[in-house]
Every structure is written in C-alpha cells, then in structure tokens.
C-alpha positions in Angstrom: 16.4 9.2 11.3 17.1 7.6 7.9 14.8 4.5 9.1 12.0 6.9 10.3 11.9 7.9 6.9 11.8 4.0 5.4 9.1 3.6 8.4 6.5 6.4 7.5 7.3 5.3 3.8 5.6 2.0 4.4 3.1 3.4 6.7 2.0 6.2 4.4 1.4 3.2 1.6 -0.1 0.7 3.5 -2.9 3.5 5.1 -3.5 4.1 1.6 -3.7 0.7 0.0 -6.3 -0.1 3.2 -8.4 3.4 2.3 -8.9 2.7 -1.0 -10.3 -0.8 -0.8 -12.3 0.2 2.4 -13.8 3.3 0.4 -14.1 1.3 -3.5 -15.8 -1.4 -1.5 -18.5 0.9 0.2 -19.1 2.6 -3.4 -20.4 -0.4 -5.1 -20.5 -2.1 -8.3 -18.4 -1.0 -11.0 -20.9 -0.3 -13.2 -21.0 -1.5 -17.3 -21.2 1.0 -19.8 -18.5 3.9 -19.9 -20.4 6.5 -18.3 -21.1 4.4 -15.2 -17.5 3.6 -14.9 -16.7 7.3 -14.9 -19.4 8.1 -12.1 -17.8 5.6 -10.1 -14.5 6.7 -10.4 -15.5 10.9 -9.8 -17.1 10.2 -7.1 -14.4 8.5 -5.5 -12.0 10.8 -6.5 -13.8 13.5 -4.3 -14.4 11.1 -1.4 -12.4 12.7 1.6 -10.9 9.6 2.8 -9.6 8.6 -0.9 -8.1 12.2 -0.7 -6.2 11.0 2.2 -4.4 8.0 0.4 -3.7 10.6 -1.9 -2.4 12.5 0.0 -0.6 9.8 2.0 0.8 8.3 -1.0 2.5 11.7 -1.5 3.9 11.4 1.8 5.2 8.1 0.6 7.1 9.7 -1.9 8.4 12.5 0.3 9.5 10.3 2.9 11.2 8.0 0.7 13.1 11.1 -1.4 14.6 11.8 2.3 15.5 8.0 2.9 17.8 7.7 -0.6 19.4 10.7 1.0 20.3 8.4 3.6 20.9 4.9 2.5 21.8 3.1 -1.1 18.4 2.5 -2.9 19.5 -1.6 -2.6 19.7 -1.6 1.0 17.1 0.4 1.4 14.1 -1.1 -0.9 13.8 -4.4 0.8 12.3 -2.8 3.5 9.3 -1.9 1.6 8.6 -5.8 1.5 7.0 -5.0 5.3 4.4 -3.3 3.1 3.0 -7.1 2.5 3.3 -8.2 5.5 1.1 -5.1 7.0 -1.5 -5.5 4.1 -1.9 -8.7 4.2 -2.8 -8.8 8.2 -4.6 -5.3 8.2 -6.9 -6.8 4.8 -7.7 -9.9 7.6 -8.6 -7.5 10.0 -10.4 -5.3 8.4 -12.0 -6.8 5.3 -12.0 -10.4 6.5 -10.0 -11.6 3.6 -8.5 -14.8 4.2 -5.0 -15.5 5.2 -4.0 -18.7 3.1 -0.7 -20.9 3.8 -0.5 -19.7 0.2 -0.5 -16.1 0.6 1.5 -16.2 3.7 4.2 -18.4 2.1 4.0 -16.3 -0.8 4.8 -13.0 1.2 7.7 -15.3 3.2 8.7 -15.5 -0.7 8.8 -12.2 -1.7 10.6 -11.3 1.5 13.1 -13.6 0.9 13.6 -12.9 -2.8 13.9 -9.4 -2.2 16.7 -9.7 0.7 18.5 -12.2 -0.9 18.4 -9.8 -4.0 19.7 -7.0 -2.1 22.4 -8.5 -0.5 
C-alpha cells in the first residue's frame, strides 16, 4: 500500500503541474502594469480546472503524509524523480514542447543524482 501512496503522490503533482500550464497558457499574456498582473492571476485562481491542481496538490500532500508512515523519507523521495520523467513526456504530448537530448539527459541526471544520493 505504502507504494500506492508514493504512486498517487506523483500522479496528483504531475495532473497539476500539466493543469496549470494548460490553463495559464489559454489565459494569455501576463499583462504589464500591476493591476493587469492581478487580473490575470484572479481569474485563474477561480478557473475550475486550476481549482483542481489545487486540489490535487493537496492530495499530494495527503498521500505523501501516509507514505512517511510507511517508508524512511530517503528511500522514499527518489521516487518523486518519476515526476520528471512524466512531465517531461506529458509537456511533449500535450503542449508540443520539445524533448532535447539535453533535457532528456538532464532528467537521466537528476534521476541518477537522486538514487545515488539515497542510497
């Protein structure tokens, strides 16, 4: 169960992360002058689908409460580096951003630096 919990953990953050640039790409241009810049930001703070990554971030944060109760925090927190993985094929797929040698070495990178860390 302890992994089901490191799962939805990375799921809930990942939905997120994918939500908000999907819904702060469809509001626009970040507009100049201070009072723009607050528009922007109200409005997407009561857009319904920026709710949800709100909501799924606290899910996040639920889920990975229940996995400390399970596993040491330095066993468990190289897990999370699937997070980059996921966001870095589901930005492809989604938003057409381009998947570089660069950025996927970089993520091989931060994998590795995080497991070797752990260990």
């Amino acid at each position: 169960m302890g992994y089901l919990y490191i799962f939805g953990t990375i799921l809930f953050t990942v939905y997120g992360q994918i939500i908000i640039k999907w819904q702060v790409s469809n509001a626009g241009a970040f507009q100049g002058d201070a009072a723009g810049k607050m528009w922007f930001l109200l409005r997407l703070a009561v857009n319904p689908w920026v709710i949800s990554s709100l909501c799924c971030a606290f899910l996040a944060f639920l889920c990975w409460m229940a996995a400390m109760t399970k596993f040491d925090l330095s066993y468990a927190y190289p897990f999370m580096s699937f997070s980059f993985v996921f966001v870095l094929v589901l930005s492809s797929l989604f938003f057409h951003e381009p998947v570089t040698a660069a950025k996927v070495l970089g993520v091989i990178f931060i994998m590795a630096g995080i497991i070797i860390g752990a260990r």
